[in-house]
N, C-alpha and C positions, 0 to 999 in steps of 0.2 A: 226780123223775118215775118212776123204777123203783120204785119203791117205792109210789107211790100207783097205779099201772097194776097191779102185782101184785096189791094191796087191793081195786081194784075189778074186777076181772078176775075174781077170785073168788068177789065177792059175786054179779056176773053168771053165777055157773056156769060159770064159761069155766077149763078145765083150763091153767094157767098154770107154768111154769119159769122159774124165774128164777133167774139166774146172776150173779152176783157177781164181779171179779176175781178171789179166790180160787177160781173154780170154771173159769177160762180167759182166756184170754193172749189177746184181740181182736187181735192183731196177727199172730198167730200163723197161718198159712194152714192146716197141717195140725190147729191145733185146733179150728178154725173147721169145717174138712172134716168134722171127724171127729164132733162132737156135732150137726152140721146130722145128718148122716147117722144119728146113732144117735135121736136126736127123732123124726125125719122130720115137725118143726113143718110147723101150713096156716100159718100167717105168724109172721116175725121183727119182733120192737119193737126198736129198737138205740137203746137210752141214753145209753150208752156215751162222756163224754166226754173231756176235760181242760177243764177250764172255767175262765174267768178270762183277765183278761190278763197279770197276771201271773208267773201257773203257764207259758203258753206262749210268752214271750217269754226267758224263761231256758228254756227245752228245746224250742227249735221241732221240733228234730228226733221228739222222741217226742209234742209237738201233732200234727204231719201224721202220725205214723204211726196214732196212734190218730182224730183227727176226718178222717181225709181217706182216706187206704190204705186203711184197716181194714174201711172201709167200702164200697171198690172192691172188695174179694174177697168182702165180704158180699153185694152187688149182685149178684156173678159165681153165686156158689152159689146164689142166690134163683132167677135168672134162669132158671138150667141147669133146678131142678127144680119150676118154676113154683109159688115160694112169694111169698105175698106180703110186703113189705118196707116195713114206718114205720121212716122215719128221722127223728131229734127235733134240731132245729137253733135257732138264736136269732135272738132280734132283732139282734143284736151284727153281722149280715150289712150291716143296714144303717148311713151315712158318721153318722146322725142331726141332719144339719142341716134338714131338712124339718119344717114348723112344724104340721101335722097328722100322726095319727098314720098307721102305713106299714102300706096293703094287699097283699093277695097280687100286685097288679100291679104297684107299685114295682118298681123297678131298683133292687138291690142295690148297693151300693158300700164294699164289706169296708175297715178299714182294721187292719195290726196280724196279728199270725198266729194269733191268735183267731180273730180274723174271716175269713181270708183261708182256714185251715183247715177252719172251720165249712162256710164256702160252697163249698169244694173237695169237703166230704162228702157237701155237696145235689145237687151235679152229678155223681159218682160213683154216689149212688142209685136215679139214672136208668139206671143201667147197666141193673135189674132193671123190666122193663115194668110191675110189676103194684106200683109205688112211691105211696107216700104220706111227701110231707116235710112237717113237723110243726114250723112254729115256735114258739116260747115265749118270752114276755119273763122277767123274773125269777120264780122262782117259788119260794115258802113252802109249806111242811110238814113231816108227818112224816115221817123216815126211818132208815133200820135200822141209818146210818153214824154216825159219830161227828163227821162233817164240819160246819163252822158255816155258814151262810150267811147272807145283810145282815139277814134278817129276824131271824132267830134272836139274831144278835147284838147287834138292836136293841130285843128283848123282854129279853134277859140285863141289858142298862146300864139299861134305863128300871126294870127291876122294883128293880134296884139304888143309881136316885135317882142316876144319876151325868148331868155333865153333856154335853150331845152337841152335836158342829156338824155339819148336814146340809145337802146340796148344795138348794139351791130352783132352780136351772137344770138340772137332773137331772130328764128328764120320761120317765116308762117308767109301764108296766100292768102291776105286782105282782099275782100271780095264783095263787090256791088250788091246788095242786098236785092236790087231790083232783077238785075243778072238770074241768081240763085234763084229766086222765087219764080221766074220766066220759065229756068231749067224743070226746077219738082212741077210748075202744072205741065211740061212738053211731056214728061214721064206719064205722068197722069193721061194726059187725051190719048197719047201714043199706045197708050199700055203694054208698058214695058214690062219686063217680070218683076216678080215680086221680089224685093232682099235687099240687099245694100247698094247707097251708091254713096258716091264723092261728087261735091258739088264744090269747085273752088274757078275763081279768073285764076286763069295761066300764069305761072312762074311762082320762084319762091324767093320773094325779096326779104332782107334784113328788116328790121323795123327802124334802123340808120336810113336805108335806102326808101325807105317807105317815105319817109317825115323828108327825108329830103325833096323827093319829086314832088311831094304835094306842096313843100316852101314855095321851090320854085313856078310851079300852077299858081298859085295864090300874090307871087310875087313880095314873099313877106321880108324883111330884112332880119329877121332872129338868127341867131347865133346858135349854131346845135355841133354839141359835141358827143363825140361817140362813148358807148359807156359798155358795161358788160351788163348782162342781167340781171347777174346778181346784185349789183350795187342799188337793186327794189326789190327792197325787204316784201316777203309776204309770210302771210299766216302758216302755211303749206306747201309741198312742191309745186315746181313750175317746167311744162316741161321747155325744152329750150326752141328742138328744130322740129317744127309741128308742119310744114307746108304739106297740101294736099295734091292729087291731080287723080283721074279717073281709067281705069281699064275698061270700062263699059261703055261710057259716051263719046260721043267726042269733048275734046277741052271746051271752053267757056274762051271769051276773049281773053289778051293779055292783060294783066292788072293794071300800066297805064294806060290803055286806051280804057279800060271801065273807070277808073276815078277821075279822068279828063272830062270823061261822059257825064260823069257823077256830078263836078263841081261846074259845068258849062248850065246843069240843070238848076242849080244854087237862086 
């Protein structure tokens, strides 16, 4: 999401900083002080996560400092000098046994210190008045790390012909990163109210149906067979049916016309 918010932030004219761990220690209170105040940013994007479950179940302590503190001293500094504040959070908020997908008026039900930390972040960003929290189910693209994500790894095996088992009880709204980042600055110039939104491409496919459409985009010949979720072990829970859509905006496109999009861009 940093990274496709920098790209179109740019192409919007919109004078953009972007900061990188190597460039400050989010946890850090005085560096945080210190580069608000040498900016003097009109609003803070915070991307900034530990993601996964289980990255934050082996280190809860440095999950809550970065998805949840980090983000309380961000709120604090916004607040004091009346900057505005997007905080970027997940579907992972929600338990995902709900058999439609989860609006901005769902009751959250965090399971796992993923999740529990995510949602500790969202209610921390209320600290700062002038907040905007930003959910996002999984999302694909490019970006400037070196880090893999489902999608990427699941272009890597299919271009490879190798063969894959993929969850079909696994139901989320994989979503163009370029899309999403498009949507939070229209929020932004538009000045929409301040609070919650959902930001997902349309529908809520399986991650079966996902890995398939993008086989056949790619043309790959691998072999994929359907699996349940649970047959991927993880450190923590998982929730199952995560897909998102919005009460407030209009939808985003459908998810295969953005990954069409996505890999035409390749």
């Amino acid at each position: 999401m940093g990274t496709a918010i920098e790209e179109v932030a740019r192409e919007h004219r919109h004078e953009c900083v972007s900061l990188g761990h190597s460039d400050i220690e989010i946890t850090d209170w005085n560096a945080l002080e210190s580069v608000v105040e040498r900016l003097r940013p009109d609003l803070v994007i915070n991307s900034a996560a530990i993601v996964g479950v289980n990255p934050c179940e082996q280190d809860p302590q440095r999950a809550f400092r970065v998805n949840s503190l980090a983000v309380r001293d961000l709120a604090r500094l916004c607040q004091e000098r009346e900057i505005r504040l997007v905080q970027t959070s997940t579907n992972a908020v929600f338990d995902g046994t709900q058999e439609r997908p989860y609006e901005e008026t769902d009751r959250p039900n965090p399971k796992g210190v993923y999740s529990v930390s995510k949602y500790a972040g969202e209610c921390f960003a209320t600290f700062c008045e002038r907040h905007i929290i930003v959910r996002f189910p999984t999302l694909y693209g490019p970006r400037r790390n070196r880090k893999v994500g489902f999608v990427d790894k699941m272009m890597n095996d299919l271009r490879e012909g190798r063969e894959l088992k993929i969850a079909e009880d696994k139901i989320d709204s994989p979503t163009y990163s370029r899309d999403a980042a498009a949507r939070v600055l229209s929020i932004l110039e538009m000045e929409r109210p301040f609070g919650l939104y959902h930001v997902a491409n349309d529908g809520a496919p399986s991650y079966f149906e996902f890995v398939r459409f993008l086989a056949e985009r790619l043309g790959s010949a691998s072999r994929l067979t359907a699996a349940r979720d649970r047959d991927f072990e993880a450190l923590g829970p998982k929730p199952l049916r995560t897909a998102l859509r919005t009460t407030r905006l209009q939808p985003l496109r459908d998810w295969r016309e953005a990954l069409t999009d996505y890999l035409s861009h390749l």
